[in-house]
C-alpha positions in Angstrom: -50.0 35.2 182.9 -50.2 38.5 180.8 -47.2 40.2 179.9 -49.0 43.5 179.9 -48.2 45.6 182.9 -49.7 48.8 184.4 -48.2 51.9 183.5 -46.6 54.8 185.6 -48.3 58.5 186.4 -45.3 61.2 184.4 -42.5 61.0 187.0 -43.3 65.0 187.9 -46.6 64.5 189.3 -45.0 63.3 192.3 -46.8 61.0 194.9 -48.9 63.8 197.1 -51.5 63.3 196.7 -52.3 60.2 195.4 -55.7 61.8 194.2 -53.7 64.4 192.1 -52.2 61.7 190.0 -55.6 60.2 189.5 -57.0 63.0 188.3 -54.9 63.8 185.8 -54.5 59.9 184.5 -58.2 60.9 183.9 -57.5 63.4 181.6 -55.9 60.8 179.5 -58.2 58.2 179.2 -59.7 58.6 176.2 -56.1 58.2 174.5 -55.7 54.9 176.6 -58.7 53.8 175.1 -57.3 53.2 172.2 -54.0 51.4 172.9 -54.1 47.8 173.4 -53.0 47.3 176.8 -54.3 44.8 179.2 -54.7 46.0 183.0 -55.8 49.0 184.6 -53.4 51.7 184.0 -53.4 53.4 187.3 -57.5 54.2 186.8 -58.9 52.1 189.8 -59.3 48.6 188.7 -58.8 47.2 191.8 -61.0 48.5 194.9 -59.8 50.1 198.2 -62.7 50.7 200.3 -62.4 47.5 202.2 -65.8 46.6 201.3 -65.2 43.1 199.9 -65.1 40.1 202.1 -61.2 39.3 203.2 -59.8 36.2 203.8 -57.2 36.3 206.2 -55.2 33.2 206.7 -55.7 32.0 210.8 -52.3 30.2 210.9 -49.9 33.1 210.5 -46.5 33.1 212.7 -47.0 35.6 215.7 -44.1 38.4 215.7 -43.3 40.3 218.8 -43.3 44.1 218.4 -40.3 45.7 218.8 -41.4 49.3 219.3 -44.1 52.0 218.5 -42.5 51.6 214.3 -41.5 55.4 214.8 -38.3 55.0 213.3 -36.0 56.8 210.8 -36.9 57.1 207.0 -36.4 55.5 204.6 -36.7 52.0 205.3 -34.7 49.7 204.4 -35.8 47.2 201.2 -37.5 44.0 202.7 -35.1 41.1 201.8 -35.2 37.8 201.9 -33.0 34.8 200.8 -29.1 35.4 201.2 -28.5 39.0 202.0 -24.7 38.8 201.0 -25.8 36.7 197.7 -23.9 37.7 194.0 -27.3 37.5 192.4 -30.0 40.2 193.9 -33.7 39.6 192.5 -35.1 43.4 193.0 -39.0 43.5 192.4 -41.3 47.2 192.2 -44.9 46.5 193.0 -48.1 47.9 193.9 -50.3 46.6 196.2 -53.3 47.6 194.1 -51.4 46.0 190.8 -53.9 42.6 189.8 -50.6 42.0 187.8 -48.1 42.1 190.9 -50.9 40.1 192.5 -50.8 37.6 189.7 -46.6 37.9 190.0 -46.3 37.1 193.8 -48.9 34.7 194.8 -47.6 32.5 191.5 -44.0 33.3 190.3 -42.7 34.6 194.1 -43.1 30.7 195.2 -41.5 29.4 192.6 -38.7 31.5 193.4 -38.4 31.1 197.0 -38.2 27.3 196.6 -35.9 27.3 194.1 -33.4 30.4 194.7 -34.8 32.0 197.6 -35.0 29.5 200.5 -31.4 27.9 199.4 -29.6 31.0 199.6 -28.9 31.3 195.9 -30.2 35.0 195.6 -31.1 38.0 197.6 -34.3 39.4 197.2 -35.9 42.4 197.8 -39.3 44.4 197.2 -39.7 47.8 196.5 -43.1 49.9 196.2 -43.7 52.0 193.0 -47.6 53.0 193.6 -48.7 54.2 190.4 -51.4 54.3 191.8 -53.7 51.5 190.6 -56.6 52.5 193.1 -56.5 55.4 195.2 -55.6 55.6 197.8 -55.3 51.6 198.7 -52.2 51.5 196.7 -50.6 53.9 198.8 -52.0 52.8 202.4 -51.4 49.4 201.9 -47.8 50.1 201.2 -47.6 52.0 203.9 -49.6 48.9 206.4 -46.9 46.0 205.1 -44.5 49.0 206.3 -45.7 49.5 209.6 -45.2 45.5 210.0 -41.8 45.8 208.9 -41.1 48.6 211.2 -42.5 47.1 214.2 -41.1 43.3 213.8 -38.6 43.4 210.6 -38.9 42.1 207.2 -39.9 38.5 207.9 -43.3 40.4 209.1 -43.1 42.8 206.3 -43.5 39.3 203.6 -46.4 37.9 205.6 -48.0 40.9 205.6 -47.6 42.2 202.0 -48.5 38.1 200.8 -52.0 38.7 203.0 -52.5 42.0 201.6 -51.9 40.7 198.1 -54.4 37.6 199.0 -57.4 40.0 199.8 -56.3 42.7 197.6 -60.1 43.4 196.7 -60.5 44.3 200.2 -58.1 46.9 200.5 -58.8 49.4 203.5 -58.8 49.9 207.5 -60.1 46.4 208.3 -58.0 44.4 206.1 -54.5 46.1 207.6 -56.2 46.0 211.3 -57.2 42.2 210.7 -53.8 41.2 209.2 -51.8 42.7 211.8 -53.6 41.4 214.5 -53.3 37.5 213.3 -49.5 38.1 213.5 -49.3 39.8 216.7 -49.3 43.5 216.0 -51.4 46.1 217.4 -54.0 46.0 214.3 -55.1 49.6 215.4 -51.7 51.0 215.1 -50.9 49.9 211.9 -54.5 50.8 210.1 -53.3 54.3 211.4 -50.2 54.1 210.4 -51.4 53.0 206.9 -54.3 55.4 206.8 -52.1 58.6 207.4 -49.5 57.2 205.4 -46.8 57.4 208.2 -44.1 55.3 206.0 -45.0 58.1 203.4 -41.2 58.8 202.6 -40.2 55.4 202.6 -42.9 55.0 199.9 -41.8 58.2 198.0 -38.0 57.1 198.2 -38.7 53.6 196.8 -40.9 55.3 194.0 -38.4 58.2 193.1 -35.5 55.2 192.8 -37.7 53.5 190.7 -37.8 56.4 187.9 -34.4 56.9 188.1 -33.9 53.2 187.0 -36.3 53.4 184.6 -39.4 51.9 185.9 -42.9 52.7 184.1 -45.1 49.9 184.8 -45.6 47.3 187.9 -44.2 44.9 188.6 -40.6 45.2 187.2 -38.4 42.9 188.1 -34.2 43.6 188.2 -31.8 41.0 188.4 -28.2 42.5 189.7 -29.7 45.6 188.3 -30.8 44.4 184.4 -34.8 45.1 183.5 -36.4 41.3 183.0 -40.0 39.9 182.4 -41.5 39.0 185.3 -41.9 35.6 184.5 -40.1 32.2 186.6 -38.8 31.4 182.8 -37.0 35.0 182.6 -36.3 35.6 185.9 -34.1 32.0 186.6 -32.8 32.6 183.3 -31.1 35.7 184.1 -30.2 34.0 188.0 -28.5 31.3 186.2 -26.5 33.7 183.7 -25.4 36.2 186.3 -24.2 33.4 189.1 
């Protein structure tokens, strides 16, 4: 897997609009052009109108709601693994991001069956849109956010894997169709997704993410030091900080 990651919109052209930020990226393109980077760099490689087929896993665990997901902002991080670990694994992503793709549905299993599922680490995601494809990357943040705030963060991971899965299909159906195989009210969440009701949980997550330096997706901390996110790097620096 490339090393190369997408880069981040200038920290001042703050999330609202997402089509703002794209605009101006715009403006830079021709300079991009001639830097040898791999990836998209926030200009829409990866589609969000939901017009490619999805392919929505049928098996999923069912959750029970526990409310309407109005609830105070911001969110919690999604963990997973030991919350009261020594070692916390801390990854930013974007949903729109073919590299985070790459990085969860490859490295995130290694992980989980070797740190995560024996209680070795705790881990947690974060969401940095950049955006990689407006405005999927921002409404899909916000759909694996309306899981987690309707039936916790074990809902949260199957939903963000699914989105992840079909991420060429980013859009209304996908988040509908998603939550409904786990047992949510698939029309709530594609309107929670669509006006972007987790908005300040996104723009929290995205504002700590500059502070700690993030410019690129996804960027993986471990007890707070910058690593590659590759299984090689990232155990390495598990195994040195337990």
């Amino acid at each position: 897997m490339s090393s190369r990651r997408e880069s981040a919109t200038d920290s001042s052209d703050e999330t609202r609009p997402p089509s703002v930020n794209r605009r101006r990226a715009l403006v830079g393109t021709a300079g991009l052009a001639t830097t040898a980077l791999a990836g998209c760099l926030g200009l829409g490689a990866s589609g969000s109108s939901g017009s490619s087929s999805a392919n929505v896993d049928s098996d999923l665990p069912c959750f029970e709601s526990s409310g309407t997901g109005s609830v105070d902002q911001p969110l919690l991080a999604p963990v997973k693994g030991d919350p009261e670990a020594s070692v916390t694994v801390a990854a930013y992503e974007d949903f729109a991001c073919p590299h985070c793709r790459d990085y969860v549905l490859e490295v995130v299993p290694e992980l989980q069956s070797e740190f995560i599922e024996p209680g070795m680490i705790r881990y947690e995601h974060h969401d940095f849109p950049l955006p990689v494809a407006d405005p999927g990357s921002y409404t899909a943040a916000n759909a694996a956010r309306a899981a987690q705030a309707r039936a916790g963060d074990e809902a949260f991971w199957v939903a963000a894997e699914q989105l992840f899965e079909n991420q060429d299909s980013l859009g209304t159906d996908l988040y509908s169709t998603v939550a409904d195989e786990i047992c949510l009210d698939g029309g709530a969440v594609s309107d929670a997704a669509t006006n972007q009701q987790y908005e300040a949980t996104v723009v929290a997550d995205r504002e700590q993410g500059i502070e700690r330096g993030v410019d690129a997706t996804p960027t993986v901390f471990v007890n707070g030091n910058s690593v590659e996110s590759t299984f090689d790097a990232i155990s390495s620096a598990i195994e040195s900080a337990r």
